[in-house]
Residue, then its C-alpha position, 0 to 999 in steps of 0.5 A: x611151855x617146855x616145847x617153847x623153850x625147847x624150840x628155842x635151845x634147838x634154834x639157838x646154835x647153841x650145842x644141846x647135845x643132849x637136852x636132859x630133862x628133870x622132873x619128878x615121877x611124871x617122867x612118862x607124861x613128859x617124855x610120851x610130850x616129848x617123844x619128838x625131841x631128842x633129850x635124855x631124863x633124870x628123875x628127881x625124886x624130892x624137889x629140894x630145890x634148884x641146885x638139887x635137880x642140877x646134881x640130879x643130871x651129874x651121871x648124865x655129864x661128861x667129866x669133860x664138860x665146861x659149861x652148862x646152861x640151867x633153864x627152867x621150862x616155867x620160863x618159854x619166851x627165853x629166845x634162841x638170840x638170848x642163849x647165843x648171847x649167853x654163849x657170847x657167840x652163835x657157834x660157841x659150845x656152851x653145853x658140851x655134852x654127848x650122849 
């Protein structure tokens, strides 16, 4: 499923840079599925709910960063159209981070 939406944040436009992928222990399973993909990895330990696995990525964001687009990887058949409409144009960068 997370390849799906993957796919779908890579052909949207919009700026991914990075994707960074939250997950609990099982870092290794993912990131070994993930090996083609250019993403970064936080590690949540407790799953204390969505809000939690956001602050889990703070170190990973620049202070500069606007605007940050929380998908869950449960939800694949989000289209890359969808995420330009998100960013109200195909260009804009909605996820202004570096690595």
């Amino acid at each position: 499923m997370i390849h799906h939406l993957l796919d779908s944040v890579i052909s949207s436009g919009v700026d991914p840079n990075p994707i960074i992928i939250v997950s609990p222990e099982n870092k290794d399973i993912i990131s070994e599925s993930l090996k083609n993909y250019k993403v970064q990895y936080a590690t949540q330990t407790e799953q204390l709910g969505s809000g939690h696995a956001v602050a889990c990525v703070y170190d990973l964001i620049k202070p500069a960063t606007e605007n940050i687009i929380v998908l869950y990887c449960d939800h694949p058949f989000l289209k890359a159209e969808s995420l330009k409409k998100m960013c109200g144009t195909k260009n804009r960068n909605c996820a202004s981070y570096d690595n």
